[in-house]
NULUMZA-623709 format. One line per field, with one value per residue: z, y, x of N, C-alpha, C in turn; residue in three letters. Coordinates in pm, whole numbers, plus 50000, padded with zeros to 5 digits. Example, Ala and Ser with C-alpha at 12.3 -4.5 7.8 and 13.67 -1.06 7.14 Angstrom:
2
npz	(50780  50708)
npy	(49431  49775)
npx	(51319  51285)
capz	(50780  50714)
capy	(49550  49894)
capx	(51230  51367)
cpz	(50780  50787)
cpy	(49670  50003)
cpx	(51320  51290)
rest	(ALA  SER)
END
This chain:
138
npz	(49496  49378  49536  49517  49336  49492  49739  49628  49579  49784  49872  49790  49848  50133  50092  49949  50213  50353  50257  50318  50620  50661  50555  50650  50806  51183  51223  51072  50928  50806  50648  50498  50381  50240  49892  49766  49943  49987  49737  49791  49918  49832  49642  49710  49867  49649  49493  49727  49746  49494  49469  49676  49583  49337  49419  49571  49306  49253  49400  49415  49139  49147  49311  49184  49121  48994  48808  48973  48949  49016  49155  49454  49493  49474  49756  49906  49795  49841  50130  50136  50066  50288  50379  50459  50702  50721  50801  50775  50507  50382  50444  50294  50074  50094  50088  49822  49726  49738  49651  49343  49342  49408  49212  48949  48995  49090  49211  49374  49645  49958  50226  50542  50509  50381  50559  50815  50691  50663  50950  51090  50988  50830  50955  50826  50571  50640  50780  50584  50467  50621  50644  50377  50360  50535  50427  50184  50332  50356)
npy	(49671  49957  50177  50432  50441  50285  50436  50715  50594  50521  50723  50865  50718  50764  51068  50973  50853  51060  51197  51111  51077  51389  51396  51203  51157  51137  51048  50833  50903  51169  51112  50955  51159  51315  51366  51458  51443  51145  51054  51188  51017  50742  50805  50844  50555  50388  50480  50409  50134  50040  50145  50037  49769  49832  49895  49623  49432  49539  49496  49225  49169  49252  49109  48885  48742  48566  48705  48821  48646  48756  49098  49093  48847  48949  48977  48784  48657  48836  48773  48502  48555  48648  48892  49009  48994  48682  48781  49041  49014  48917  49105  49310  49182  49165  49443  49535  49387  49568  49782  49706  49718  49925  50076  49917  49871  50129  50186  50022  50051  49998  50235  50208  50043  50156  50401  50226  50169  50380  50494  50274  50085  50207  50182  49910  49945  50181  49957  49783  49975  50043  49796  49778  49968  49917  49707  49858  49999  49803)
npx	(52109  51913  51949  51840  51625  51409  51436  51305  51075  51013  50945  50738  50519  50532  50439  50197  50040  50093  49922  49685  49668  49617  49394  49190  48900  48735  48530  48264  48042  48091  48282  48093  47936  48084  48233  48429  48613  48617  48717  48996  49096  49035  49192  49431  49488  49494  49715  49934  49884  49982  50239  50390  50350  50484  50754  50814  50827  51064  51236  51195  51338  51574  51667  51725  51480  51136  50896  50615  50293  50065  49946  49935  50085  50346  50372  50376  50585  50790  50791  50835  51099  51192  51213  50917  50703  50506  50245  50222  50284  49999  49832  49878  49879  49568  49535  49603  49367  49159  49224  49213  48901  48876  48987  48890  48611  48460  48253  48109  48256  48300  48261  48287  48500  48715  48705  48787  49081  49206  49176  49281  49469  49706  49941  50044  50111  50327  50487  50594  50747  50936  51067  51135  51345  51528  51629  51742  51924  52147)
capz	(49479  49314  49657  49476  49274  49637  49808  49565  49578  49965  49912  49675  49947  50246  50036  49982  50352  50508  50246  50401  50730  50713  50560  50711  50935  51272  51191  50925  50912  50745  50482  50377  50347  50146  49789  49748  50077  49916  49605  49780  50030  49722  49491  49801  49905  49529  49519  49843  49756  49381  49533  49757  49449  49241  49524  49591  49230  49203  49511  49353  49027  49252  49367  49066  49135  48897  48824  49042  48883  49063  49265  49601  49477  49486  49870  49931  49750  50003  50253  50130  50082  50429  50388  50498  50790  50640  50860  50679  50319  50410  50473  50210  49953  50135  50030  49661  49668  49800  49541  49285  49354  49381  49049  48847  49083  49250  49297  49494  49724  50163  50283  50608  50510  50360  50671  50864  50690  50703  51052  51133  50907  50734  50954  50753  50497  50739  50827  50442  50395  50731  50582  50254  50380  50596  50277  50086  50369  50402)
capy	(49729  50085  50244  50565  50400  50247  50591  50756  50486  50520  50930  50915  50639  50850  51114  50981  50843  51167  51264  51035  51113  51473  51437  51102  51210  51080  50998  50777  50966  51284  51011  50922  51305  51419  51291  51504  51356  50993  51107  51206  50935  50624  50818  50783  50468  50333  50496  50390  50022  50028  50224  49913  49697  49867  49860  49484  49383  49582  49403  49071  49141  49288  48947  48763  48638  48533  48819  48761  48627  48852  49177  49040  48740  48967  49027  48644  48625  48862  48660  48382  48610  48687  49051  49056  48881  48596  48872  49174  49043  48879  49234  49372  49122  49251  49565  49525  49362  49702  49890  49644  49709  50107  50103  49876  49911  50228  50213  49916  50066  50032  50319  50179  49956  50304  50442  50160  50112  50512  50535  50149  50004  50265  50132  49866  50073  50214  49841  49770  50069  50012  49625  49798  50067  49847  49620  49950  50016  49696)
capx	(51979  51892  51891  51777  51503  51401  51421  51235  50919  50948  50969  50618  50471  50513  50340  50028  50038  50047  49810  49518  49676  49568  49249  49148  48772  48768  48375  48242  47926  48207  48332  48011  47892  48196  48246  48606  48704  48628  48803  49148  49125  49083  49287  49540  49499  49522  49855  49974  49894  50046  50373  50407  50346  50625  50840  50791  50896  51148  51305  51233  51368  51744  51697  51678  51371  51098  50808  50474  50189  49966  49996  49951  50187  50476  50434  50383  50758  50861  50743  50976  51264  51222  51159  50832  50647  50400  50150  50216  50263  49867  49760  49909  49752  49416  49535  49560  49218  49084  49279  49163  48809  48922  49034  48788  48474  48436  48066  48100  48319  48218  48289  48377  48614  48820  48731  48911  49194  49260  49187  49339  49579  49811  50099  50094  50256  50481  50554  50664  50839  51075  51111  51222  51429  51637  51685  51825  52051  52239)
cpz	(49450  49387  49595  49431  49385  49689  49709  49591  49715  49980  49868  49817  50102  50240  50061  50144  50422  50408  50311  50530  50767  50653  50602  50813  51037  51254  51064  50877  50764  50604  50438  50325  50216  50060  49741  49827  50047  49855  49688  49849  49889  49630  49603  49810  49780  49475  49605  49785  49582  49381  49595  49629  49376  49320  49517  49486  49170  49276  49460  49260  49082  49265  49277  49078  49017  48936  48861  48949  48923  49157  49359  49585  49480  49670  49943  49932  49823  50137  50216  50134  50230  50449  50441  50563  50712  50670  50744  50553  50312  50388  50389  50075  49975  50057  49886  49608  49692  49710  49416  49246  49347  49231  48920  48908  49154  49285  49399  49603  49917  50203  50435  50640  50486  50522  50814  50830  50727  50833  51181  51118  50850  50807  50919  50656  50497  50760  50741  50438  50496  50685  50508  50304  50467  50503  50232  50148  50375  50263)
cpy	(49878  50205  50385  50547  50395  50408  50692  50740  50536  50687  50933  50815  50737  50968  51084  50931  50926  51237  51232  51049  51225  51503  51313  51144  51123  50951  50940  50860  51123  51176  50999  51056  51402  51365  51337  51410  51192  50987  51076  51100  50792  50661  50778  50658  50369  50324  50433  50229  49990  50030  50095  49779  49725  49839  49708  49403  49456  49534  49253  49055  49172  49114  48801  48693  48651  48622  48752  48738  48734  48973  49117  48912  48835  49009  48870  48611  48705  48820  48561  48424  48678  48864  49119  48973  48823  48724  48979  49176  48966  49021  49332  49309  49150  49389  49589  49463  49476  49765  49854  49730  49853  50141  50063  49885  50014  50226  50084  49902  50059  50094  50290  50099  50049  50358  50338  50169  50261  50541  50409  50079  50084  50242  50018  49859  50113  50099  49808  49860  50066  49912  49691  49889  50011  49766  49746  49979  49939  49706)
cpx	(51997  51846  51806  51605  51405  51381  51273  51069  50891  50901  50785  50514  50420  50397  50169  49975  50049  49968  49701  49539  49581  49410  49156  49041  48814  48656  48361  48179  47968  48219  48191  47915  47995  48250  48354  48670  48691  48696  48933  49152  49183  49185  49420  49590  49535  49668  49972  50026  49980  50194  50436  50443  50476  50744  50910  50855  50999  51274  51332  51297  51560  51708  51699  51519  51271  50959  50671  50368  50063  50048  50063  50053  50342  50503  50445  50559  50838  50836  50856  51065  51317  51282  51047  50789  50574  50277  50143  50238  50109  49811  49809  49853  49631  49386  49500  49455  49105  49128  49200  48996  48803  48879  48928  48641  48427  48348  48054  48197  48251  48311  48347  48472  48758  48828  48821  49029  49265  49266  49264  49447  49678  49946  50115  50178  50378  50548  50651  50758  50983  51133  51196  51313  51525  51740  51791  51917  52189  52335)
rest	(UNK  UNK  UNK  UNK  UNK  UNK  UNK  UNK  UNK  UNK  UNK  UNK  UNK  UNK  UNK  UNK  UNK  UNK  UNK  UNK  UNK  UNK  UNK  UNK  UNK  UNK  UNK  UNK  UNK  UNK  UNK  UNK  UNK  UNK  UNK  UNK  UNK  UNK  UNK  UNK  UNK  UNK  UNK  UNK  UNK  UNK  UNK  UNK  UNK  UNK  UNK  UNK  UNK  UNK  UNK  UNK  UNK  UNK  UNK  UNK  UNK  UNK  UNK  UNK  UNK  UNK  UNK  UNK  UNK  UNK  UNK  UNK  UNK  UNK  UNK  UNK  UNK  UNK  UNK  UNK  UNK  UNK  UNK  UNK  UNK  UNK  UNK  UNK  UNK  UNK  UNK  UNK  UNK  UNK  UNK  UNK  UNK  UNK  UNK  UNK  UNK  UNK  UNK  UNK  UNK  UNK  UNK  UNK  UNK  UNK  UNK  UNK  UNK  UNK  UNK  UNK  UNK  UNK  UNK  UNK  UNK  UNK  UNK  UNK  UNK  UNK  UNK  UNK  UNK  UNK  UNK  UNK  UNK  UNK  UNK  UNK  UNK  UNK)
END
């Protein structure tokens, strides 16, 4: 594997993860008042979940494996390659339906679903990126 390539992804990952760290509100009431603070948060979280994405088939393709039909299908295939719990490649296909909807829908975004995952879920992320970074060491 292309530990560098790998390093890199995890270097740009971390990134936007302590970007939504430090501007992540505690309050929803803040997110739905501040249309920058929406901005950096989706432009984050869009990143975050793509980063993961690139990642993911770049692992499968080291592995010979055959290119996902969908996003969220390449964390399924780490699920079989026993890289990722069945759990956390589930919640990571969640993810890319939130990005999804980022990307081609923003007006039909719920605000506290951003506000969860920023103030709930981003060690999911962290979960992936330990998975992968153990991979690059071996």
């Amino acid at each position: 594997m292309d530990r560098l390539i790998i390093e890199r992804k995890l270097d740009a990952l971390q990134r936007c993860l302590a970007r939504i760290r430090s501007k992540a509100p505690k309050e929803l009431d803040t997110l739905l008042e501040d249309l920058d603070l929406q901005d950096v948060l989706v432009l984050n979280l869009s990143r975050a979940v793509q980063m993961c994405v690139d990642i993911a088939t770049h692992v499968l393709s080291e592995r010979r494996q055959p290119p996902p039909e969908t996003m969220g299908g390449a964390f399924e295939q780490l699920a079989t390659e026993k890289v990722l719990t069945p759990d956390l490649a589930e919640r990571l296909k969640r993810a890319v339906g939130f990005r999804n909807l980022a990307v081609h829908n923003y007006e039909a975004i719920n605000w506290a679903i951003v506000h969860s995952i920023t103030s709930r879920h981003l060690d999911d992320f962290d979960d992936f990126a330990r998975s992968i970074a153990s991979l690059a060491l071996d």
